[in-house]
DRENKOL-652246 format. One record per residue (C-alpha): residue number from 1; chain; x, y, z. Coordinates in nm, 2 decimals, padded with zeros to 4 digits. Each point is the difference from the previous one (the first is absolute). Example, Ala and Ser with C-alpha at 12.3 -4.5 7.8 and 13.67 -1.06 7.14 Angstrom:
// DRENKOL-652246
<rec><seq>1</seq><mol>A</mol><east>01.23</east><north>-00.45</north><up>00.78</up></rec>
<rec><seq>2</seq><mol>A</mol><east>00.14</east><north>00.34</north><up>-00.07</up></rec>
***
This chain:
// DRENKOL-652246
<rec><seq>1</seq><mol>A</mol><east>11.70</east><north>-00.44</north><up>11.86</up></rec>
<rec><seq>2</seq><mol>A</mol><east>00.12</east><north>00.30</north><up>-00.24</up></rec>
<rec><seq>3</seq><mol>A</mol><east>-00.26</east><north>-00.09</north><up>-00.28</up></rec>
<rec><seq>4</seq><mol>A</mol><east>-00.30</east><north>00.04</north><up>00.24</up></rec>
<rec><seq>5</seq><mol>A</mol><east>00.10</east><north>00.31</north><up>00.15</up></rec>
<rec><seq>6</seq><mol>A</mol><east>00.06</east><north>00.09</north><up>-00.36</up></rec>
<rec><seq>7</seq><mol>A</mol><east>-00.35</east><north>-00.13</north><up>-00.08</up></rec>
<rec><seq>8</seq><mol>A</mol><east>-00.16</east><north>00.18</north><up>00.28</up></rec>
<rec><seq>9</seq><mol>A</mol><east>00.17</east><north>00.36</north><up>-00.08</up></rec>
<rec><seq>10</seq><mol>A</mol><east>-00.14</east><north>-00.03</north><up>-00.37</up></rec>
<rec><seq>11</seq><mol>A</mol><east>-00.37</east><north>-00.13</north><up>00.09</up></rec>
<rec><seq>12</seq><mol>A</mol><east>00.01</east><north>00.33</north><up>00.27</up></rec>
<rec><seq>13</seq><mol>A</mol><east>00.12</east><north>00.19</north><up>-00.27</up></rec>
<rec><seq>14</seq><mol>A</mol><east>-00.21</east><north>-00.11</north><up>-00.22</up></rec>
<rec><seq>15</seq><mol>A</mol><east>-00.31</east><north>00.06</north><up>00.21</up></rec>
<rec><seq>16</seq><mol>A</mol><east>00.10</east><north>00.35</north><up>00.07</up></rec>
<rec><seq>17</seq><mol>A</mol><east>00.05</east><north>00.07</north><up>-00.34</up></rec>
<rec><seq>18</seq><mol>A</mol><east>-00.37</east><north>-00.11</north><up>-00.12</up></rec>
<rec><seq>19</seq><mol>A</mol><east>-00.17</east><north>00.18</north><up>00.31</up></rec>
<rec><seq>20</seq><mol>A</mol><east>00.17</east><north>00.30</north><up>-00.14</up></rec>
<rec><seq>21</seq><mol>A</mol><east>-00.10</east><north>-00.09</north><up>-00.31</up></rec>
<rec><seq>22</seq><mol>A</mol><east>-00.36</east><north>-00.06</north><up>00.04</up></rec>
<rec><seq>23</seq><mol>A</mol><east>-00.03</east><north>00.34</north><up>00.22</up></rec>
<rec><seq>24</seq><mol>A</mol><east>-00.23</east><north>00.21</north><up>-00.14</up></rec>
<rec><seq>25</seq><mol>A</mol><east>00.10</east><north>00.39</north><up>-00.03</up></rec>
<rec><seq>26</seq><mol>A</mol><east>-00.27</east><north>00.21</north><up>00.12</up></rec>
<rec><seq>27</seq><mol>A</mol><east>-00.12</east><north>00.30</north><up>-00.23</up></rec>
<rec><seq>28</seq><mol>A</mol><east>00.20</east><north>00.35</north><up>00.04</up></rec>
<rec><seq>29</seq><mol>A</mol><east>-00.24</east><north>00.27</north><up>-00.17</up></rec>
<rec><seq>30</seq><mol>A</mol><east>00.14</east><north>00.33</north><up>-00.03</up></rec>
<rec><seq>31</seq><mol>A</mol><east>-00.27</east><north>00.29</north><up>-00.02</up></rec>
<rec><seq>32</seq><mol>A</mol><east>00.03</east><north>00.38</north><up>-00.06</up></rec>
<rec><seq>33</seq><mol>A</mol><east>-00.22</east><north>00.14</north><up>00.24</up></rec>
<rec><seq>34</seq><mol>A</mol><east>-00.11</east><north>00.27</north><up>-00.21</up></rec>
<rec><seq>35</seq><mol>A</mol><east>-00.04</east><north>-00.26</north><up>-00.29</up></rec>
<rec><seq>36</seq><mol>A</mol><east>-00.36</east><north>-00.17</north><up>-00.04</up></rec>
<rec><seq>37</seq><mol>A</mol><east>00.00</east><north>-00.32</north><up>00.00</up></rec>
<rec><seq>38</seq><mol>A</mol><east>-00.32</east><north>-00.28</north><up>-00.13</up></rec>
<rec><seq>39</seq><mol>A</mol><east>-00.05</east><north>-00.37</north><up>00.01</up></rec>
<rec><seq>40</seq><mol>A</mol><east>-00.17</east><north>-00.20</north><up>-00.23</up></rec>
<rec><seq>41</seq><mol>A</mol><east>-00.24</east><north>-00.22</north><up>00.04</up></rec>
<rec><seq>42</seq><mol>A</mol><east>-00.19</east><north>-00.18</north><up>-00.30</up></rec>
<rec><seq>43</seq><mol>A</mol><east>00.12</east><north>-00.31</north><up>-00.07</up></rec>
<rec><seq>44</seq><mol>A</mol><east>-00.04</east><north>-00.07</north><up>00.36</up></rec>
<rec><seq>45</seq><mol>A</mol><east>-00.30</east><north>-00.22</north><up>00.13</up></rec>
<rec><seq>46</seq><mol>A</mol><east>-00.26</east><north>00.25</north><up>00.14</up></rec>
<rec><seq>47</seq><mol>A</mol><east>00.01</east><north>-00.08</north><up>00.34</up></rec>
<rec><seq>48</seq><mol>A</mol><east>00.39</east><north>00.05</north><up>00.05</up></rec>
<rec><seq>49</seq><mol>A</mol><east>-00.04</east><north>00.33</north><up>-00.23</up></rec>
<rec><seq>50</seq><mol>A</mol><east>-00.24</east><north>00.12</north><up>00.20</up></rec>
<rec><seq>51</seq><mol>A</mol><east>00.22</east><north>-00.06</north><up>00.31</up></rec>
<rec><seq>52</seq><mol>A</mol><east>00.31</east><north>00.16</north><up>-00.17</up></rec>
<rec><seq>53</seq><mol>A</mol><east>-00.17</east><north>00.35</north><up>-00.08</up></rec>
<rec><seq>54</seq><mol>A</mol><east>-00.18</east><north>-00.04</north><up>00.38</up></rec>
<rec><seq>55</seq><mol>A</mol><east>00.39</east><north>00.02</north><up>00.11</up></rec>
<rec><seq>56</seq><mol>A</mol><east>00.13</east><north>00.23</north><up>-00.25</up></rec>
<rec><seq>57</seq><mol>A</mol><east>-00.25</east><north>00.26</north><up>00.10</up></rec>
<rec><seq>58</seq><mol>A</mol><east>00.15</east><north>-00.01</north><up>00.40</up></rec>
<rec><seq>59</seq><mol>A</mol><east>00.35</east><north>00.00</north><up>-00.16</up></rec>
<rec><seq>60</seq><mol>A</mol><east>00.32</east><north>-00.16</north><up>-00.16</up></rec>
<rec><seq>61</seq><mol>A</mol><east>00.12</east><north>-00.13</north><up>00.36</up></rec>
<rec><seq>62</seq><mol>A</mol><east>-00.34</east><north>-00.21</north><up>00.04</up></rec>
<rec><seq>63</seq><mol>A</mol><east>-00.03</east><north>-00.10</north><up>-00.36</up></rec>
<rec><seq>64</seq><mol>A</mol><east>00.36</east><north>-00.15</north><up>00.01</up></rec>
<rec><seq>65</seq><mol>A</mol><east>-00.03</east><north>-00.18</north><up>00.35</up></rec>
<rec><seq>66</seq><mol>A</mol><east>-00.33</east><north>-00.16</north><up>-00.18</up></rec>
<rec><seq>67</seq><mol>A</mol><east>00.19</east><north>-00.08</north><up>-00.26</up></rec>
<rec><seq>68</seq><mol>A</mol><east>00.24</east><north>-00.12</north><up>00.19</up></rec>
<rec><seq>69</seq><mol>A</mol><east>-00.21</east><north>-00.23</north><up>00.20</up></rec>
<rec><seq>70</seq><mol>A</mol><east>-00.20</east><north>-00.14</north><up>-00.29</up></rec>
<rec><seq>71</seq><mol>A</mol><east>00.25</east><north>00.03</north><up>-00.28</up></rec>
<rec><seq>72</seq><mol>A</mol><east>00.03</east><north>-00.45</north><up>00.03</up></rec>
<rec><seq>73</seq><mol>A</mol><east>-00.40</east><north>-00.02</north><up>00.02</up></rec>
<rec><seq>74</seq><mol>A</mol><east>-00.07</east><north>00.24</north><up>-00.35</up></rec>
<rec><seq>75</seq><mol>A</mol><east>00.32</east><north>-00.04</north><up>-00.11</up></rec>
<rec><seq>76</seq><mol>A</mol><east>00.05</east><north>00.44</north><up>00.02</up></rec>
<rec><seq>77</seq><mol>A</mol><east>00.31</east><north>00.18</north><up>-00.08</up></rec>
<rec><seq>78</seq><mol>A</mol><east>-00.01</east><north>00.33</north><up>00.11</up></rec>
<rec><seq>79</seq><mol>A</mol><east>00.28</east><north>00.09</north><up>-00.26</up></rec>
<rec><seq>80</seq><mol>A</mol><east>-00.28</east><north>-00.11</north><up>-00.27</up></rec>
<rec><seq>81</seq><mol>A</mol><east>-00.29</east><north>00.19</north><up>00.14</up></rec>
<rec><seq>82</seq><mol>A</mol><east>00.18</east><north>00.39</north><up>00.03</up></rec>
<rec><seq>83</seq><mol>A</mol><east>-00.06</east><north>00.18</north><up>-00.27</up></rec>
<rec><seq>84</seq><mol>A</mol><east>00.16</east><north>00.41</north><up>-00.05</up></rec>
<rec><seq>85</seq><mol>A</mol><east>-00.26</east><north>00.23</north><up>-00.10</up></rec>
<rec><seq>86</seq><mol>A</mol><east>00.18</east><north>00.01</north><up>-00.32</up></rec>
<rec><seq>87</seq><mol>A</mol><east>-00.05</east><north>-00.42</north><up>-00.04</up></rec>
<rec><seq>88</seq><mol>A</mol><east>-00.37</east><north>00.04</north><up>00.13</up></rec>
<rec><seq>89</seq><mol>A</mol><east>-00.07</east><north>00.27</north><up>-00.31</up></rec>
<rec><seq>90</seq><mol>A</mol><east>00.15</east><north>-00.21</north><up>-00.24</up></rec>
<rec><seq>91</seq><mol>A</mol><east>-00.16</east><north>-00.31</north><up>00.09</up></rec>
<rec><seq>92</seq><mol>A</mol><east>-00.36</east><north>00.16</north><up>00.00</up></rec>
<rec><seq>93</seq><mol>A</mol><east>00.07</east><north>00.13</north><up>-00.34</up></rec>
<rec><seq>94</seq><mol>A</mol><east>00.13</east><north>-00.31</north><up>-00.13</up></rec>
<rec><seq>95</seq><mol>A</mol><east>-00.31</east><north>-00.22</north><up>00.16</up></rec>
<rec><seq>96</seq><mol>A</mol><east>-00.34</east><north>00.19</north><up>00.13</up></rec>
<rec><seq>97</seq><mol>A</mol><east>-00.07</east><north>-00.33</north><up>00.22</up></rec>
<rec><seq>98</seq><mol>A</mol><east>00.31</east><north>00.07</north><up>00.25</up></rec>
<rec><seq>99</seq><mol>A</mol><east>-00.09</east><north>00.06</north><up>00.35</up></rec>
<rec><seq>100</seq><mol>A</mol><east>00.23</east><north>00.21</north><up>00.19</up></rec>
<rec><seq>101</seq><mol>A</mol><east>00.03</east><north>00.14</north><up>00.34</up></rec>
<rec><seq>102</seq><mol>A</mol><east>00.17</east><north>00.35</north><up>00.14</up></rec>
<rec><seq>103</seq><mol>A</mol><east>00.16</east><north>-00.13</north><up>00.36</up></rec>
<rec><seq>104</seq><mol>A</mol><east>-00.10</east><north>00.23</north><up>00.24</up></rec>
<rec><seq>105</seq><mol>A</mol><east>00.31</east><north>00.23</north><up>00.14</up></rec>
<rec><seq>106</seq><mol>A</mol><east>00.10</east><north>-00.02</north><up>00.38</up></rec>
***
């Protein structure tokens, strides 16, 4: 009677332990309000770029809640889209084909 008790406690451990495992966490983007901030945007197909600077022009809230929503559909990582204006310069310099988009302050 002890061993499936035993049995039980490990399979609900177990189980708890790969839930927790398999929980994904959610993106924590901390922004300098004084600090401009871009996304980029080549590399992305044209119709989910041109949804991306659609939202970053209304704001960082709405462009990470569409993120958010669509990130398992186009496969989006908001982490990999910001850009400092600093990392924007660079990246025009370094390639004349980046597209890059100043998200509109609230």
């Amino acid at each position: 009677m002890n061993s499936i008790h035993a049995k039980c406690v490990l399979a609900a451990a177990a189980a708890a332990l790969a839930g927790a495992a398999q929980a994904q966490p959610t993106d924590t983007v901390a922004v300098d309000p004084y600090q401009s901030i871009y996304v980029r945007t080549d590399g992305l197909p044209q119709a989910v770029a041109r949804r991306v600077e659609e939202e970053a022009q209304k704001g960082l809230r709405p462009l990470r809640q569409y993120v958010q929503r669509t990130k398992y559909i186009h496969q989006l990582d908001l982490i990999a889209l910001l850009m400092t204006r600093e990392q924007a310069q660079v990246a025009m310099a370094r390639d004349a084909t980046v597209n890059v988009v100043l998200i509109a302050r609230q």
